[in-house]
C-alpha positions as CSV (number, residue, x, y, z in Angstrom):
1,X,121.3,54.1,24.0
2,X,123.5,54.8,26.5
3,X,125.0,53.1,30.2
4,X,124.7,56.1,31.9
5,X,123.5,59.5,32.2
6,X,124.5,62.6,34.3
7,X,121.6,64.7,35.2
8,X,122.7,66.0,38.5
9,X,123.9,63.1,40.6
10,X,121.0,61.1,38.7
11,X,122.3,57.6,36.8
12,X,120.5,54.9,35.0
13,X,121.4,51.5,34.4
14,X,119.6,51.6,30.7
15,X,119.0,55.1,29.4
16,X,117.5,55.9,26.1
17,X,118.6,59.9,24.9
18,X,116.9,62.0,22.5
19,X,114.8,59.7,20.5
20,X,113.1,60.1,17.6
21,X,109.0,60.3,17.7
22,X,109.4,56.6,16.0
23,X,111.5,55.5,18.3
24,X,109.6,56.4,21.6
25,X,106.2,55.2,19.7
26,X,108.0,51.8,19.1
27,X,109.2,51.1,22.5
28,X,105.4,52.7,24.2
29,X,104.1,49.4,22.0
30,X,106.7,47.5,22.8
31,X,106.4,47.9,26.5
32,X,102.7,47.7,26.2
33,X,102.1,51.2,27.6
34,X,99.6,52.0,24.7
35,X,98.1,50.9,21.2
36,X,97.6,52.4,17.8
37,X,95.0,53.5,17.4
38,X,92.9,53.4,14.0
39,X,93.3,56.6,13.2
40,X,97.3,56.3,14.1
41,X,97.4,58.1,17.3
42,X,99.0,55.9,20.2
43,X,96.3,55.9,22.5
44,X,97.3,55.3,26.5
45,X,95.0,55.6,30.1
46,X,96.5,57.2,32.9
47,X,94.9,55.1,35.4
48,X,92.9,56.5,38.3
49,X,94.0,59.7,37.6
50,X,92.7,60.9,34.5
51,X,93.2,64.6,35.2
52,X,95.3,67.1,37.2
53,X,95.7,66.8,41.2
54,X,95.9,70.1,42.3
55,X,95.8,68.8,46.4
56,X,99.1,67.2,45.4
57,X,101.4,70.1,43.5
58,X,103.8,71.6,46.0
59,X,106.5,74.3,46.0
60,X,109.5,73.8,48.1
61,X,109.1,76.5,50.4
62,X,113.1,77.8,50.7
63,X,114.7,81.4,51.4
64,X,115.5,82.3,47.5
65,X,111.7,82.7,46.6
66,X,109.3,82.3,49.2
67,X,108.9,85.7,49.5
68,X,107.1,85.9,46.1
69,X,105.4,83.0,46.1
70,X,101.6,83.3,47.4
71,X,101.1,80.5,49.7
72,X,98.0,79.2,50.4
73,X,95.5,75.9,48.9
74,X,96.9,76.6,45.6
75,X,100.4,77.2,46.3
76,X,100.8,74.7,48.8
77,X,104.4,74.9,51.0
78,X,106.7,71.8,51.4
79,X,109.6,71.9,53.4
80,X,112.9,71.7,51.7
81,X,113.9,68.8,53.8
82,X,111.3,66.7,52.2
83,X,112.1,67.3,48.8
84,X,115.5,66.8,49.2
85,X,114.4,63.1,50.6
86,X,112.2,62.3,48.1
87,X,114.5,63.5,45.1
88,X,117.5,61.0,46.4
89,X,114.7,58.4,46.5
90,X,113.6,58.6,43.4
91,X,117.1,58.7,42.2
92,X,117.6,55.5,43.8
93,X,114.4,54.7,42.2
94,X,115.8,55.2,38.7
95,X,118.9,53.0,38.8
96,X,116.1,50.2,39.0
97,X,113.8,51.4,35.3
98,X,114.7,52.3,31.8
99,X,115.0,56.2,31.7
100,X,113.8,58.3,28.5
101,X,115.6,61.7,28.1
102,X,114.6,64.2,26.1
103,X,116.5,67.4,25.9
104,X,114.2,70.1,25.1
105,X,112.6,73.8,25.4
106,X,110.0,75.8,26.7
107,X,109.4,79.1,25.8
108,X,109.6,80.3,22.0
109,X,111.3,83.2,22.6
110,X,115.1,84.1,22.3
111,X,114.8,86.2,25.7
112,X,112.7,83.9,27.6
113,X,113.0,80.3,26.6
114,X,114.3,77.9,29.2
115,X,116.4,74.6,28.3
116,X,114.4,71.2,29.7
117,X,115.7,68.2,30.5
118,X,112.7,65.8,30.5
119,X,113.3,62.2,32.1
120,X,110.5,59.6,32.5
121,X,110.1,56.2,33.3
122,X,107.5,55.9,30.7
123,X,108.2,56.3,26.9
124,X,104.7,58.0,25.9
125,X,105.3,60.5,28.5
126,X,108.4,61.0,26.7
127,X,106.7,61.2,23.6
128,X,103.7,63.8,24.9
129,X,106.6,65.9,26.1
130,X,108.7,66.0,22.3
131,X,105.3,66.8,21.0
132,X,104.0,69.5,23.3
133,X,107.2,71.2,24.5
134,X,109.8,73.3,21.7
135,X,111.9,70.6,20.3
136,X,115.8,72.2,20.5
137,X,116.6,71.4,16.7
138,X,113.5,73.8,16.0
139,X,114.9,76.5,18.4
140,X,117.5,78.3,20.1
141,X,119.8,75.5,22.5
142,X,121.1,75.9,25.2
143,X,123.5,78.8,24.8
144,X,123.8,80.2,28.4
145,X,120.8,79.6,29.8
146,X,120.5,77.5,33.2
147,X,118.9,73.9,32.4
148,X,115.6,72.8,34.3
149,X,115.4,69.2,35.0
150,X,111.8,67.5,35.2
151,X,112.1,63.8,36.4
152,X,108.4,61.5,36.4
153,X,108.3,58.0,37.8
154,X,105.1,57.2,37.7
155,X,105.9,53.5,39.6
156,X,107.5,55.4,42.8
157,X,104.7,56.0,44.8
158,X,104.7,58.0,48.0
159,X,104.0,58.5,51.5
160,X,102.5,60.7,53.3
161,X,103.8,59.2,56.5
162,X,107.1,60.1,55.6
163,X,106.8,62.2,52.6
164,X,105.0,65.2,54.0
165,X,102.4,65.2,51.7
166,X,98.6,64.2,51.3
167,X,98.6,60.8,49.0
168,X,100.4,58.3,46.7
169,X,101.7,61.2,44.1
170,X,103.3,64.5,44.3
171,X,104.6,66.9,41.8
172,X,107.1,69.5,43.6
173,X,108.8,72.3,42.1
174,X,112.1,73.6,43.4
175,X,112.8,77.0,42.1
176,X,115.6,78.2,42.9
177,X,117.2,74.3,42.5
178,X,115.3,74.1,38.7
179,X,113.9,71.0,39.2
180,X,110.5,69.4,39.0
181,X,109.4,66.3,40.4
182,X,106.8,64.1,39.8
183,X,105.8,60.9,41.6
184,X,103.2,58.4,40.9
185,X,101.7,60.6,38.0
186,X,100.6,58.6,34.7
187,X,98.7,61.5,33.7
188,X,100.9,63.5,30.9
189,X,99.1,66.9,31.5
190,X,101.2,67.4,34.7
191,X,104.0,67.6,33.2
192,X,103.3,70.4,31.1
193,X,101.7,72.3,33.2
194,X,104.5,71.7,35.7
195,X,106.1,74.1,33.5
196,X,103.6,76.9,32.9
197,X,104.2,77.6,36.8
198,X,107.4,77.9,36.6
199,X,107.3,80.6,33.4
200,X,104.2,82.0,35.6
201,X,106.5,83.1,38.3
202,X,110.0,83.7,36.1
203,X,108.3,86.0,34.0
204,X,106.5,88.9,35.4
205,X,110.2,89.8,36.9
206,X,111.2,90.3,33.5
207,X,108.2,92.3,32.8
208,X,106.6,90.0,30.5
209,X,103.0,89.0,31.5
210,X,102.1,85.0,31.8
211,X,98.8,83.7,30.5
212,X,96.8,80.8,30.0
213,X,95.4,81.6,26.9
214,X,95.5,80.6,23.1
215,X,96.8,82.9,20.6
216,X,96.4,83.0,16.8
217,X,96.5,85.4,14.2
218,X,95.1,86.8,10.8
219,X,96.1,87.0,7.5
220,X,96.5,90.9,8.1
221,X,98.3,90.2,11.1
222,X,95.6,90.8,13.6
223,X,96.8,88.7,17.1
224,X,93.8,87.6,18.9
225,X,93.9,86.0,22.6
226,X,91.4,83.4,24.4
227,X,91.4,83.4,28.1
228,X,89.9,80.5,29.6
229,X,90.0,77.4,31.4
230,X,89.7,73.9,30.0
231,X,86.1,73.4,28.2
232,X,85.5,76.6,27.7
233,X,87.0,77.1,23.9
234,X,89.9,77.6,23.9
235,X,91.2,75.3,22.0
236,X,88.3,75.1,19.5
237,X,87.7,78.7,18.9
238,X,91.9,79.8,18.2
239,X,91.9,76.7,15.9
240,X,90.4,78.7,13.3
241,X,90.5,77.7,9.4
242,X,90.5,80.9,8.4
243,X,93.4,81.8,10.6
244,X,97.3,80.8,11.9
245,X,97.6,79.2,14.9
246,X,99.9,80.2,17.4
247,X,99.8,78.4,20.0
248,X,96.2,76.6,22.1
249,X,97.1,77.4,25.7
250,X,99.7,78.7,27.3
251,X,101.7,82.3,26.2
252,X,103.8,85.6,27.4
253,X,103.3,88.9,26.3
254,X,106.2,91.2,26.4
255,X,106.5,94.8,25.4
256,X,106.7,94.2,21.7
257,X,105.8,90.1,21.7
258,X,103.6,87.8,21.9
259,X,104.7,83.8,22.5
260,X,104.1,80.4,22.7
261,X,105.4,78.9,26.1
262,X,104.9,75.1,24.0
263,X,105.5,73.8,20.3
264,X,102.2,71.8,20.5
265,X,98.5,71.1,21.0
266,X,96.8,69.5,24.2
267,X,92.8,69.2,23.1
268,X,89.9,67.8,24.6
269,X,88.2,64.6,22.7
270,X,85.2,64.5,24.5
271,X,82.5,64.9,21.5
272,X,85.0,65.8,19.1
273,X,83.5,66.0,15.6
274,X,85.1,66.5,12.2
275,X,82.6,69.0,11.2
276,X,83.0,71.3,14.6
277,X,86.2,70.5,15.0
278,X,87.9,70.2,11.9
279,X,91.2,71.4,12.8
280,X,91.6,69.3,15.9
281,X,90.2,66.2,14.2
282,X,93.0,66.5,11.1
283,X,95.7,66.3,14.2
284,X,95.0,63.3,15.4
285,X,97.2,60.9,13.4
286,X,99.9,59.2,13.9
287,X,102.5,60.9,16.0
288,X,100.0,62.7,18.4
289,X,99.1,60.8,21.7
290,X,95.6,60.5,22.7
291,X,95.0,59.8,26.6
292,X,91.7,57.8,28.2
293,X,89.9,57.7,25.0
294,X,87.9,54.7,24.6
295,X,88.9,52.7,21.6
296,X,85.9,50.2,20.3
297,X,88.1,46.7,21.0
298,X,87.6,45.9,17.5
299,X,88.1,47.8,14.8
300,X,90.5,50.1,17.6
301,X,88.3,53.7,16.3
302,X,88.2,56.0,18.7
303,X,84.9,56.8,20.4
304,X,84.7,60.0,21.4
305,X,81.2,60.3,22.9
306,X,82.3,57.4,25.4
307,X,83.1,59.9,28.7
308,X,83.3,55.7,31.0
309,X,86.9,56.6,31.8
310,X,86.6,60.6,32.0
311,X,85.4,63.4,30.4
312,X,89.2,65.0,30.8
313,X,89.6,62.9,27.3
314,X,92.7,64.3,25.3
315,X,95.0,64.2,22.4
316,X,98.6,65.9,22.3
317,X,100.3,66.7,18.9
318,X,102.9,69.2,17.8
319,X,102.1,72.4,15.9
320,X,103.2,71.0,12.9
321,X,100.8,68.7,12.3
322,X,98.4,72.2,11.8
323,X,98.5,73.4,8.2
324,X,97.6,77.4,9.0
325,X,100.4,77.8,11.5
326,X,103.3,80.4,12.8
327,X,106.0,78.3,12.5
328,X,108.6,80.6,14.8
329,X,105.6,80.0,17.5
330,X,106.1,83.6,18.2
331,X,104.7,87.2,16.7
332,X,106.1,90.9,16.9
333,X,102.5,92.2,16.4
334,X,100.8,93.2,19.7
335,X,97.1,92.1,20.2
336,X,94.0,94.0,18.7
337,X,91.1,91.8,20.8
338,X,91.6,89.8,24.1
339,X,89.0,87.9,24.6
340,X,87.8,86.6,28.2
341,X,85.7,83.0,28.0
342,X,83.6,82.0,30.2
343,X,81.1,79.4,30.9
344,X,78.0,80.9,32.7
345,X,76.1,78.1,34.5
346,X,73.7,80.7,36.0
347,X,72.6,81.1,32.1
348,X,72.3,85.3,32.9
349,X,75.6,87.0,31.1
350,X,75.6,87.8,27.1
351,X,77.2,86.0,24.4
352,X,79.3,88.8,24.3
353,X,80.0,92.1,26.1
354,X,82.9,95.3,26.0
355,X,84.8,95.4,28.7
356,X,86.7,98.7,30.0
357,X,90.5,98.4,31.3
358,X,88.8,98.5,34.8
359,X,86.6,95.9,34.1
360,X,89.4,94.0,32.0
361,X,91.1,93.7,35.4
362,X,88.1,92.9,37.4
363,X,87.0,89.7,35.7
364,X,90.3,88.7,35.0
365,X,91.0,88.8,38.8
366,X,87.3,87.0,39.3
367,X,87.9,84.8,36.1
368,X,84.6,83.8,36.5
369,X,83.9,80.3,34.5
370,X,82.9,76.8,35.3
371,X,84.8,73.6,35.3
372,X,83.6,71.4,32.2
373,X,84.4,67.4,32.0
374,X,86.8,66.4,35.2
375,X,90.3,68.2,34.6
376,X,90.6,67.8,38.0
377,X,91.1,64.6,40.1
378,X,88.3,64.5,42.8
379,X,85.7,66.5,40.3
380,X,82.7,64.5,41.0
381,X,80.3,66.7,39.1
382,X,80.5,66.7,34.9
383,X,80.7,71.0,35.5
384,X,80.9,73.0,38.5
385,X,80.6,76.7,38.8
386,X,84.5,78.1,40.3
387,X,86.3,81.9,40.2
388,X,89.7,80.8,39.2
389,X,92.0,84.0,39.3
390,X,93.7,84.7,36.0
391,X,91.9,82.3,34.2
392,X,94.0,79.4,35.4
393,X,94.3,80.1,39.1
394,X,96.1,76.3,40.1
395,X,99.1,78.0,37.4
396,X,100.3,81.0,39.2
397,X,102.8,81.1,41.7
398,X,103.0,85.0,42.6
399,X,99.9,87.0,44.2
400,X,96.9,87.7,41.3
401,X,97.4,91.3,41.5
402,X,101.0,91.3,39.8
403,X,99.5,89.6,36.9
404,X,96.4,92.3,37.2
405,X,98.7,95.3,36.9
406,X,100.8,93.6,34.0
407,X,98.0,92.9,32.3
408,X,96.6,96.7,32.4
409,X,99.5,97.5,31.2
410,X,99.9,95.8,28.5
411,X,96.5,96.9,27.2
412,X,97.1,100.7,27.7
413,X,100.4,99.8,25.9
414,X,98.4,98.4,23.1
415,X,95.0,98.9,20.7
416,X,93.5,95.9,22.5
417,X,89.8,96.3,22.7
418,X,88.7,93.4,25.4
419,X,85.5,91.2,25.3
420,X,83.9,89.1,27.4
421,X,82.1,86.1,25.4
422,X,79.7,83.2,27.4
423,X,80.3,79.8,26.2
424,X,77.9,78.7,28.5
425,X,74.1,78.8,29.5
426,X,71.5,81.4,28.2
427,X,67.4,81.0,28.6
428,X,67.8,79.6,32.2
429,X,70.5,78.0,34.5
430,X,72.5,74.7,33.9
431,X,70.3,72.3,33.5
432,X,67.1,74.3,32.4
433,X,68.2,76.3,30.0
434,X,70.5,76.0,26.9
435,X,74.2,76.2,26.0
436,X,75.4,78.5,23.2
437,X,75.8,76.6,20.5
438,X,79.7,76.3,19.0
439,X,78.4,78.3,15.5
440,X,76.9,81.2,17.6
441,X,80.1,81.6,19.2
442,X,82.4,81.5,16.3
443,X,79.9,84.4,15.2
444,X,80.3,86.1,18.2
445,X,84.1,85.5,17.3
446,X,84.0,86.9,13.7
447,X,82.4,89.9,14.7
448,X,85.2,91.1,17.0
449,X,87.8,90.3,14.7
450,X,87.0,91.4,11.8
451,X,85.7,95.0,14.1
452,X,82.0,94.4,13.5
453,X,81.8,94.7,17.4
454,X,83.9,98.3,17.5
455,X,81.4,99.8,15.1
456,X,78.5,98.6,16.9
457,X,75.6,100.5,18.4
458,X,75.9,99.5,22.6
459,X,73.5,99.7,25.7
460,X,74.3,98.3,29.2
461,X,73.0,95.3,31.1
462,X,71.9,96.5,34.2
463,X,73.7,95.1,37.4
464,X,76.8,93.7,35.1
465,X,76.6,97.3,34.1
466,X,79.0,96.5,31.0
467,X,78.4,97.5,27.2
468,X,76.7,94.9,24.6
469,X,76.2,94.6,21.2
470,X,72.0,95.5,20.1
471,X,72.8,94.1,16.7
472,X,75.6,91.9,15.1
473,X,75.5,90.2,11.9
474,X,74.3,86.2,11.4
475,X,73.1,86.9,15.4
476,X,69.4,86.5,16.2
477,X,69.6,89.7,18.2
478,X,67.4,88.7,21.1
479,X,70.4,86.2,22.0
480,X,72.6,89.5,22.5
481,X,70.3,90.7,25.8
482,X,70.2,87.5,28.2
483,X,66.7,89.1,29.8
484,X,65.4,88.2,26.3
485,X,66.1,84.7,26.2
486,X,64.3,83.8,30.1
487,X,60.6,83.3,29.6
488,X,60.3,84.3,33.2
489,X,62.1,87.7,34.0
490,X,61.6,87.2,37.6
491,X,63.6,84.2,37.4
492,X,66.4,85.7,35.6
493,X,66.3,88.8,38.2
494,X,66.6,86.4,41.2
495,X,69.5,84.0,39.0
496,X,71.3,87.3,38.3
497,X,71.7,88.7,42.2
498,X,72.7,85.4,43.4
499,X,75.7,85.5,40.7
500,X,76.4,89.1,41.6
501,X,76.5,88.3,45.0
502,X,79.2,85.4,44.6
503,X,81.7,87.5,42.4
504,X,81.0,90.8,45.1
505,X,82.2,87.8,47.7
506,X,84.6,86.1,46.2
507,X,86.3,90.1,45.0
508,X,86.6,90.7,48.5
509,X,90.1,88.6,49.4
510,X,91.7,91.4,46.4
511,X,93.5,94.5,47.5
512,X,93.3,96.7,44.3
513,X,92.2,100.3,43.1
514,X,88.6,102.0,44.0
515,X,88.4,102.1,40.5
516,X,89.2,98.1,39.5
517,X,86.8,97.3,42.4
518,X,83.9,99.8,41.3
519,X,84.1,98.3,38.1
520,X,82.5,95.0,38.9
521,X,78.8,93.9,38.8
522,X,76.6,96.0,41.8
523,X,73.5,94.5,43.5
């Protein structure tokens, strides 16, 4: 413990520096910000918000970067003058609360990585970031890289009177100061993802291309990626048994790399099972932090059916609590498949389909999905259909298209074949038909890793006008042609314009090649 602490001009009365998991579990308990758990976990709620706030994120709008930056509902602009306010408040703020600093790392690479100082008012959030983030003892230091500083104080609440923003919280980043701030956020997934935007627009000026994806690899050193956005597998699917994890979410992929931005796990709970999920399910012990889960007020199990606080349930635990891991979070191998998920509510694309370079780009761009179980605060519907470019549009600071032309580039500079595999509907629309089931997928899965799908014999679906499989292995092979699984064809015709329409819509706001933009879906 120590009197004070210099972060900037930043000082606290009571500050509490690089603590052990122990230690920042035994003062969460002790200031009554969570419980254990019966299956060890310390389990917390955020509150009211029990998912990200998207309408609150801003980027201080400044002369250094705001060229680059593509401004807009995502990207929202805040005026430097605010920031500056607010960041002297909430120093004034955190002369009055205990501070927990942790002095850590994101980015597992020696090129790449950036220094973090991480200060909260809250010890779990201290906790969730040791876990998720690179932990320096692990890694490289600081050496002579410029530190960022993330300060969250949940208890200072702002004002949009005076504040210059829409509600009681705020995150801001300041890129060109390093600094991230969060105010009246309890909900941990903030922080890291405060992060990811700041490697999503460091990066690509570097050359290295940005991704919200998981990443593992084989025991013959095959690297597989998973695009996708929350509740649409990517957790589940790159936490395979039969493979080493490295990393569930968020990566860069250089000329001769790919790496984990994080040194943990952040997984959905909501109907987690042992026998689906036996790889997340091991995790959770004690150490990892599980948020909004309901707890039976007894016995203190988890119940992880019970969605009464959110569907956005989670757990956070480091890498090492995975047995078939890359420890150096990082691989020299390029990637053989890249694999695009997406969960169609209009139940009328395959469970799996080739994609060219062209089309790579296109549906990248369109990242076509839905959004499953409230990750977003204000998300009144359980799923919703939404194009979110790059697979994780509310991440990326730059214009899509520099990510589109990194990302082509990486593939002609590698052997990646590229897939695009439906979690979602098939037999009829959301509600009327029937979601792939989680052993269908991990089929679809196996086949393109282990190259069943590059030996395959291909036609094309008309409209989509992409390449799928006629046969694969363990797959009932009328499942592999949507048109086969609609008793009425009529109603799948009319379910497939109106999709094709939307992404022919929503394509229009890109300025790309003739040949990027011919290679989407045609009425």
């Amino acid at each position: 413990m120590s009197s004070s602490l210099d972060a900037g001009t930043l000082v606290s009365g009571k500050s509490y520096v690089d603590l052990t998991v122990e230690q920042l579990i035994n003062f969460a308990i002790e200031r009554k910000e969570g419980v254990i758990a019966a299956n060890g976990a310390l389990s917390v709620s955020t509150g009211e918000r029990t998912g990200r706030s998207p309408k609150d994120k801003f980027i201080v709008q400044e002369a250094k970067t705001e060229k680059d930056i593509d401004w807009g509902p995502v990207n929202q602009p805040i005026a430097e003058e605010h920031f500056h306010a607010l960041w002297q408040r909430a120093e004034s703020y955190a002369k009055e609360v205990d501070l927990f600093i942790s002095n850590l790392q994101v980015g597992a690479d020696p090129d790449y990585y950036l220094p973090v100082k991480v200060i909260t008012q809250y010890a779990w959030h201290n906790l969730f970031a040791r876990q998720l983030f690179i932990r320096p003892e692990n890694f490289h230091g600081k050496a002579n890289k410029a530190e960022w500083t993330i300060l969250s104080l949940p208890g200072l609440k702002t004002d949009p009177r005076c504040d210059g923003v829409h509600s009681d919280a705020t995150l801001m980043l300041h890129l060109s100061e390093r600094k991230v701030l969060l105010c009246g956020h309890r909900y941990a997934g903030e922080i890291k993802k405060a992060m990811f935007s700041v490697l999503n627009y460091l990066l690509p000026a570097s050359d290295v291309l940005p991704m919200h994806c998981s990443a593992n690899v084989g025991k013959q050193g095959d690297v597989a990626l998973f695009f996708g956005l929350s509740g649409t597998g990517k957790t589940t699917l790159s936490a395979d048994p039969e493979r080493y994890l490295i990393g569930d979410d968020e990566h860069g992929w250089s000329e001769n790399s790919v790496f984990n931005f994080e040194g943990g796990c952040y997984a959905k709970c909501i109907d987690l099972s042992k026998e689906r999920e036996p790889v997340i399910w091991n995790a959770i012990r004690h150490g990892a932090v599980m948020e909004n889960v309901v707890l039976d007020p007894h016995t203190l199990e988890p119940d992880y059916k019970d969605a009464s606080l959110t569907q956005n349930t989670r757990v956070a635990y480091p890498l090492d609590f995975i047995s078939l891991r890359v420890p150096e979070n990082r691989v020299e191998q390029l990637p053989s498949a890249v694999i695009f998920l997406t969960c169609d509510l209009y139940g009328v694309l395959p469970p799996v389909a080739r994609l060219s370079h062209e089309q790579a780009a296109y549906y990248f761009l369109s990242g076509y999905t839905a959004l499953v179980g409230s990750t977003e605060v204000g998300q009144t519907e359980a799923i919703k259909t939404t194009f979110s470019t790059c697979f994780g549009a509310p991440f990326f600071p730059r214009p899509a298209k520099v990510y589109a032309e990194l990302l082509i580039k990486r593939l002609k500079n590698s052997d990646a074949n590229v897939y695009l595999v439906n979690t979602g509907w098939t037999g009829g629309a959301y509600g009327q038909g029937r979601r792939f089931p989680i052993p269908v997928t991990r089929a679809i899965i196996q086949a393109i890793l282990s190259d069943e799908m590059k030996t395959a014999e291909y036609t094309t679906l008309p409209g989509f006008n992409f390449a799928i499989p006629k046969n694969l292995k363990d797959i009932d092979a009328c499942l592999l042609d949507p048109r086969q699984t609609w008793d009425d064809i009529a109603a799948y015709d009319y379910k497939t314009k109106e999709l094709i329409a939307k992404f022919i819509d929503n394509f229009k706001k890109f300025e790309v090649s003739k040949e990027i933009r011919d290679a989407g879906p045609v009425l």
